[in-house]
Structure formats: C-alpha cells, structure tokens
C-alpha positions in Angstrom: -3.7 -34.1 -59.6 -5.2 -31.8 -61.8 -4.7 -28.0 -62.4 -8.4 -27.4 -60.8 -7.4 -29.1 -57.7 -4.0 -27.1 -56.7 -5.4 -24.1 -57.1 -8.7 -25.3 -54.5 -5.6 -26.6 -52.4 -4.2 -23.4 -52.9 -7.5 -21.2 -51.9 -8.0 -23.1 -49.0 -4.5 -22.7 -47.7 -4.9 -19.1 -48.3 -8.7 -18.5 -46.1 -6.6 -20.7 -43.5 -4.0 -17.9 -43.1 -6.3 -15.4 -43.1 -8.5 -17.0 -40.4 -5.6 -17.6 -38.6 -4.2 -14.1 -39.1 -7.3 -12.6 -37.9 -7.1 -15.0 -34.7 -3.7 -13.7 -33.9 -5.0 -10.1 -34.0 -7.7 -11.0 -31.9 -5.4 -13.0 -29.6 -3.0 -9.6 -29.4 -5.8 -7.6 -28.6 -7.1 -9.4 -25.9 -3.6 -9.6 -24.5 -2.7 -5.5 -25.1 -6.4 -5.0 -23.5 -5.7 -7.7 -20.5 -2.3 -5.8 -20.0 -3.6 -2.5 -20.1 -6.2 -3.5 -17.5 -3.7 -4.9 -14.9 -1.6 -1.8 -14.8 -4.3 0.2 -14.3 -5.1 -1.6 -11.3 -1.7 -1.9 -9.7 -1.3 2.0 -10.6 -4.2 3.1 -9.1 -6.2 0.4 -7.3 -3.9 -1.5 -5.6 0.1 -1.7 -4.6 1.9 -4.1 -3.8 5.1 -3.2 -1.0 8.1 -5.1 0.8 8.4 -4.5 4.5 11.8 -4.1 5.2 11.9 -3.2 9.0 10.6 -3.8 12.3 8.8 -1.3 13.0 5.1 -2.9 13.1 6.6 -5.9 15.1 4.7 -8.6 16.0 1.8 -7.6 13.7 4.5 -7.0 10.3 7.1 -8.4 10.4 10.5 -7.8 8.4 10.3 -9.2 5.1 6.5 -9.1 4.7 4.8 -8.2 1.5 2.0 -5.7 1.7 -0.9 -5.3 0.0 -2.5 -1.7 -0.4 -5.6 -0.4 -1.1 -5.0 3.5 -2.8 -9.1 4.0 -2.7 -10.0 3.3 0.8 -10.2 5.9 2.9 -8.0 6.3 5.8 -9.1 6.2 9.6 -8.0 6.0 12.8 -6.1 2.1 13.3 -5.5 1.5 9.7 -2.0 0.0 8.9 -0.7 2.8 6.1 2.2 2.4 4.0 3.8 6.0 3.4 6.3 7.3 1.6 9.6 10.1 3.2 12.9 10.5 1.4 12.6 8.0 -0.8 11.5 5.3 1.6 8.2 3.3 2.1 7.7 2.9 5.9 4.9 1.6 7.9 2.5 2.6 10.7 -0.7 3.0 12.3 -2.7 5.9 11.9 -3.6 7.3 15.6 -5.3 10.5 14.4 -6.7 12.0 11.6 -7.0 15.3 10.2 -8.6 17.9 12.8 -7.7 16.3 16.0 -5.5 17.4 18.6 -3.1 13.8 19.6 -1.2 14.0 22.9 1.4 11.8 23.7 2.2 11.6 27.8 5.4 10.7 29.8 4.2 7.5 30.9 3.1 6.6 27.4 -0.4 7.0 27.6 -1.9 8.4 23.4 -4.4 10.7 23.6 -6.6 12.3 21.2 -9.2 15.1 21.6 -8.3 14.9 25.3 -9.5 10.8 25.5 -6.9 8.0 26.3 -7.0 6.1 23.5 -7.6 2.6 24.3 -5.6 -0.2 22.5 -3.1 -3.2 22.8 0.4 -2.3 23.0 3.2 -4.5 23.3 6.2 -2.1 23.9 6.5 0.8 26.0 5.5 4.7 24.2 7.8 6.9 24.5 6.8 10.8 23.9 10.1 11.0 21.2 10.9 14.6 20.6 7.5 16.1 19.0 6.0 19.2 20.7 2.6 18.1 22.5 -0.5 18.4 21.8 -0.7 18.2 17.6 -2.9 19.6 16.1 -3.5 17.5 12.8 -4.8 20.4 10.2 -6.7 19.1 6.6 -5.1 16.2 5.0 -2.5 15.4 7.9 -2.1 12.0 9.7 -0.1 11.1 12.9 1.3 7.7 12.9 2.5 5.3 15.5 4.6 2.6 15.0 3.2 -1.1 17.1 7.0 -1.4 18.2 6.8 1.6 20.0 10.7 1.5 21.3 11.2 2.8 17.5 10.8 6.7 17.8 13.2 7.1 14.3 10.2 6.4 12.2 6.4 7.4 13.4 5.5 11.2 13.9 6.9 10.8 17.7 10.1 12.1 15.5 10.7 15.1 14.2 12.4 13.9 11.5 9.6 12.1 10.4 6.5 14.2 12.1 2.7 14.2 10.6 2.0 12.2 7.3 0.3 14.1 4.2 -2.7 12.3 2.4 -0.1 12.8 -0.8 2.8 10.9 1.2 0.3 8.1 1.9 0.5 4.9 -1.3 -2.3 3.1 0.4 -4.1 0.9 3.5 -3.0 -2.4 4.3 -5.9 -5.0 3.5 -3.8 -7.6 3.0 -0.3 -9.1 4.4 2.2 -12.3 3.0 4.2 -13.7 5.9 7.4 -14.8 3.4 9.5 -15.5 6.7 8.3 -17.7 9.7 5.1 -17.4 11.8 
C-alpha cells in the first residue's frame, strides 16, 4: 500500500471519530435533557407514595402504591395523601376551606348543617375534636373510609385539620401490589 493510501485510511478513521464523537454528545444530551424532564415531573407534577396502613380499608389497602396528582385541585371526596411528623398518611377530604363540618354521636358527617350523604363501611365515631369546625383558608378535614381508626383523620386531635402545604397531592391512580 502506498504512502497516499494510509494517510486516506488515516483521514477517514479520523471524520469517523469525530462523527461518532459528536453522536455521543448528542446522545448525552438527549439523555441529561430526558433526565431533567422526568424529575421535574415527579417533583412537581406527580408523586408516587406507599400505603402503609389500613386506614382507607377496603378502598386502599396496606401495601398499595399511590399515585398523586400535586396540580389538581382539592375537593370534597378526593383521596389526599398528606404529610404530619414525618409520615405520609391517607384520607378523604370531607370539607374544604370555609365550611363548618359536624360530626354527631350516632356518626352521622355534617357539613354547612347538611348530612352528608355517602357509603360507609364502618361505624363514625365523633373521636375527641370539638364540634362544629370551622375550616378557615387553606384548611382541610379529613376522614379516614375505616372509620373505627380515629388515630389518624382530623376526628383526632393529634392529627386535626390538614393545611394545603401538608397536602403532597390527590390520588388519581392506585397499584394493588397485594391481593384483590
């Protein structure tokens, strides 16, 4: 082989690095870009949480992963996932902020003075909240769908009304990872 053709072999091998080189930047970037775009949405689109009691029983279930929606607004019935002390719990909003909630001795909700009309599997018990609630801006009373559970909903002191801050999101979407 002559001197003419190594050094053609030799250019050629050359614009092939290069090409590749500039496909691997391109390849990088797409990825960094791809990357960036995905934790934008799971920080403040969408979240992704483990249920890890009973408290929602039969609707969510111990062990169920939940799927929030951080934009969605918040109304009365939405499943919430919230977070107190460090913990992400569960439950139904009942009322929203600027109603008055009531919660009777024989378990009957009520809010602005109108039973509130849904399905409930367990017993409501009143819990140790002072009746009626007023719910002032950005405020949120909770029930849990096990209602035997006072230790968790805003039937409890300890727990009480939910802030819009403490809220991570609205359940739009459930995985059953244990049994139907």
């Amino acid at each position: 082989m002559s001197s003419t053709g190594i050094g053609k072999i030799y250019i050629k091998a050359c614009a092939l690095q290069g090409r590749d080189f500039r496909n691997m930047k391109g390849f990088v970037l797409r990825t960094a870009v791809t990357a960036a775009a995905a934790a934008a949405l799971f920080i403040f689109v969408i979240g992704i949480y483990l249920c890890t009691a009973n408290s929602m029983y039969p609707r969510v279930l111990d062990g169920d992963l939940l799927i929030v929606s951080r934009i969605s607004g918040i109304s009365e019935g939405d499943v919430i996932v919230f977070s107190r002390g460090g913990r992400h719990m569960c439950s139904r909003v009942a009322a929203v902020p600027g109603e008055r909630i009531s919660v009777s001795g024989s378990g009957t909700v009520t809010v602005n003075g109108m039973a509130v009309s849904e399905e409930v599997f367990y017993p409501t018990g009143t819990g140790d909240a002072d009746y009626p609630v007023e719910l002032g801006e950005g405020e949120y009373f909770v029930l849990n769908d096990y209602r035997t559970d006072l230790g968790t909903d805003s039937r409890s002191s300890s727990v009480g009304v939910v802030t819009a801050r403490e809220i991570e999101g609205k359940i739009i979407f459930l995985v059953r990872r244990r049994g139907f």
